[in-house]
N, C-alpha and C positions, 0 to 999 in steps of 0.2 A: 478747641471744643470737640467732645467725642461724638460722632454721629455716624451714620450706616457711609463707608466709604465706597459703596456699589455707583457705578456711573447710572447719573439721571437722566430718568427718559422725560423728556419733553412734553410740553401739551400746554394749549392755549392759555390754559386756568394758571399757570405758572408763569407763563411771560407775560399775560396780564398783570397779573400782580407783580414781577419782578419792574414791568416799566413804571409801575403803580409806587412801589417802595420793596428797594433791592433789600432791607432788613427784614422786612415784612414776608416776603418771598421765602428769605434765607429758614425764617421759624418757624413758615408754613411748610415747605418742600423738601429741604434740607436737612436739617436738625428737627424738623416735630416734635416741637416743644411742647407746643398745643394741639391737645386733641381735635378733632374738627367738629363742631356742633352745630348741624344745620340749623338756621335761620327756619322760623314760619312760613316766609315769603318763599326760601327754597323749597320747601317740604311741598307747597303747592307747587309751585313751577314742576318739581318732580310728578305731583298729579295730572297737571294738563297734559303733559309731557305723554306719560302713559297711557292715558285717555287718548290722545293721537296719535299713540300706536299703536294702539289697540283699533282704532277706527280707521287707518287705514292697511294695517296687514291682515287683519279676519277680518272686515268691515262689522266692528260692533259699534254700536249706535253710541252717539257720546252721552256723557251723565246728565241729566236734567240741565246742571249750576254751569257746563260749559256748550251744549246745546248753542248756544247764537255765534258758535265758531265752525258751527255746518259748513259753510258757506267757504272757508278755507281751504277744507278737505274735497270736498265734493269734486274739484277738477281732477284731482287723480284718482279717481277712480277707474278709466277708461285704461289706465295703464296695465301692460302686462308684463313679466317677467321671463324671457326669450332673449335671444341672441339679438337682434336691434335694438328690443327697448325694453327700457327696467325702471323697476322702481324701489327704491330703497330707506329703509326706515329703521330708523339709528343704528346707523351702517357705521362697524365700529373698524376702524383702518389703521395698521402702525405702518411705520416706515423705518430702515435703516440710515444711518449717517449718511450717504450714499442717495438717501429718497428712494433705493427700491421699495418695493409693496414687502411686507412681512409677520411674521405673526404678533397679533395686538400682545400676547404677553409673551412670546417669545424672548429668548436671550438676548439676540441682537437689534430689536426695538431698542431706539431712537426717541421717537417721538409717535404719540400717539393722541388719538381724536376721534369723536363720536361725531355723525353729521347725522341731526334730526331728520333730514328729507332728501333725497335725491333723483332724480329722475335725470336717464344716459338713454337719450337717443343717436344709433350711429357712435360718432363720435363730436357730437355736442349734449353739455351737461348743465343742467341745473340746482343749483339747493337751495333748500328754504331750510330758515330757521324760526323755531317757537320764541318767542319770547315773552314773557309774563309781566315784565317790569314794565318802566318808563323810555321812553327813545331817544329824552333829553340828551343824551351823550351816544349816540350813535356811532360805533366806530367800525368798517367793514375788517377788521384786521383778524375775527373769527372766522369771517366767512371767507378769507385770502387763504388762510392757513385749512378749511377744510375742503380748499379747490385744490391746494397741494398735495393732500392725501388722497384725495379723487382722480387727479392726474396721474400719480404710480399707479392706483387700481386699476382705474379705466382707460389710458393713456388719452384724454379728452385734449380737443384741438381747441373747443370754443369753451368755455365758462362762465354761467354768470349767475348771482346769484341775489335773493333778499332775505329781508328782517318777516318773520308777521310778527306785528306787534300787537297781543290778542287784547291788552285791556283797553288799546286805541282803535279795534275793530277795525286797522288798516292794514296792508303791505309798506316797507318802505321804498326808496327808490330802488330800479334795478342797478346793480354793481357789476361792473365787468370785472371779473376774476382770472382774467385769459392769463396773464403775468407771472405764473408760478415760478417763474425762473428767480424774479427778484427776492419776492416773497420767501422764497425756499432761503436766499442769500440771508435775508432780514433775520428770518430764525434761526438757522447757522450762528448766524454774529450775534443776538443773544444769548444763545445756547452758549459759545467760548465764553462769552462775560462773564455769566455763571460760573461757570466752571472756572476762570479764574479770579472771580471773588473767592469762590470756595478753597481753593488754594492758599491765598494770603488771607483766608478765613477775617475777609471784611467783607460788609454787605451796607450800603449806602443808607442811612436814615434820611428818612426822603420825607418832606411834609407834605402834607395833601388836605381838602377835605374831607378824609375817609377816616383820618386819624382817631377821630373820636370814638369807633367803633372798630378798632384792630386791638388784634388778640393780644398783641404785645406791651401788655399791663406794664411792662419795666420800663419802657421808651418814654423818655422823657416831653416827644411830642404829643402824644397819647394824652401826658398827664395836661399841659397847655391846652390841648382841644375840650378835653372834657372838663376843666373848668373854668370855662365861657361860656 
């Protein structure tokens, strides 16, 4: 199959989906077969999203419709941006093979990742993450992956990090993220799979219940999900 033979740089939204359905990965990442057409549900997530960041790097007041997420933001405010302590808001990070720190669209990017919130006291770090959706499937394996970008930047001894999950007007548990080391190994070792799927140009059809709404109209799992 003919597709851009440039090496792939990495990011969560890809190993997601690659653990999700390595076919499905391969159409979206690889070969872009399909163009990407956000979702509704994205389109907003992408609103809240800017909404608070707009409310916590100029302190602009949030929009009437997300207003009752005050109460999220408001503790960092107090933060300042100096050599002890910072605050960062979708703080865009790449890293080399290697995990050094490096430029997000540089040549030698690796892997690369946006982290909605961050705040690096010293050298103990924490992030939060927006989220829009449901928390039914709650998995910390975003927030493991943007303590390992955080760790090249800020070389952070402690990590820990949560979900806000704003349509459940909660936080989720706190996550210790201290482990980068494995972490880093975990993405490593998906990243070769990749790369040698892409090689023997096979990519796993993987069934799921997500099947009924993936781009990949030719997959015969696709066609089984959607008609049930």
């Amino acid at each position: 199959m003919n597709y851009d033979p440039k090496p792939l740089v990495g990011s969560f939204s890809m190993l997601n989906q690659y653990l999700n359905c390595p076919h499905a990965a391969f159409h979206r990442y690889v070969a872009k077969t399909y163009p990407y057409v956000q979702s509704e549900a994205a389109k907003e997530g992408d609103a809240i999203h800017l909404a608070m960041e707009n409310r916590l790097r100029i302190k602009q007041p949030l929009p009437p419709k997300y207003a009752q997420w005050e109460p999220f933001a408001k503790p960092f405010d107090g933060f300042h941006d100096d050599t002890r302590e910072a605050l960062g808001v979708e703080l865009k990070i790449g890293i080399d093979k290697d995990g050094k720190p490096c430029d997000y669209w540089g040549k030698g990017v690796w892997f690369r990742g946006r982290i909605d919130l961050v705040v690096v006291r010293d050298r103990t770090a924490y992030i939060l993450d927006w989220k829009s959706g449901s928390s039914k499937y709650e998995n910390p394996f975003e927030l493991e992956i943007g303590a390992v970008l955080l760790q090249a930047r800020f070389n952070a001894s402690t990590i820990k990090g949560q979900y806000a999950w704003l349509a459940e007007n909660r936080l989720s548990v706190m996550h210790d993220l201290s482990g980068t080391n494995a972490t880093f190994a975990r993405m490593r070792h998906l990243m070769e799979e990749i790369k040698r799927d892409r090689e023997r140009d096979w990519f796993e059809k993987r069934k799921s219940g997500l099947c009924g709404y993936c781009n990949c109209t030719h997959c015969e799992n696709r066609f089984v999900a959607r008609a049930r």
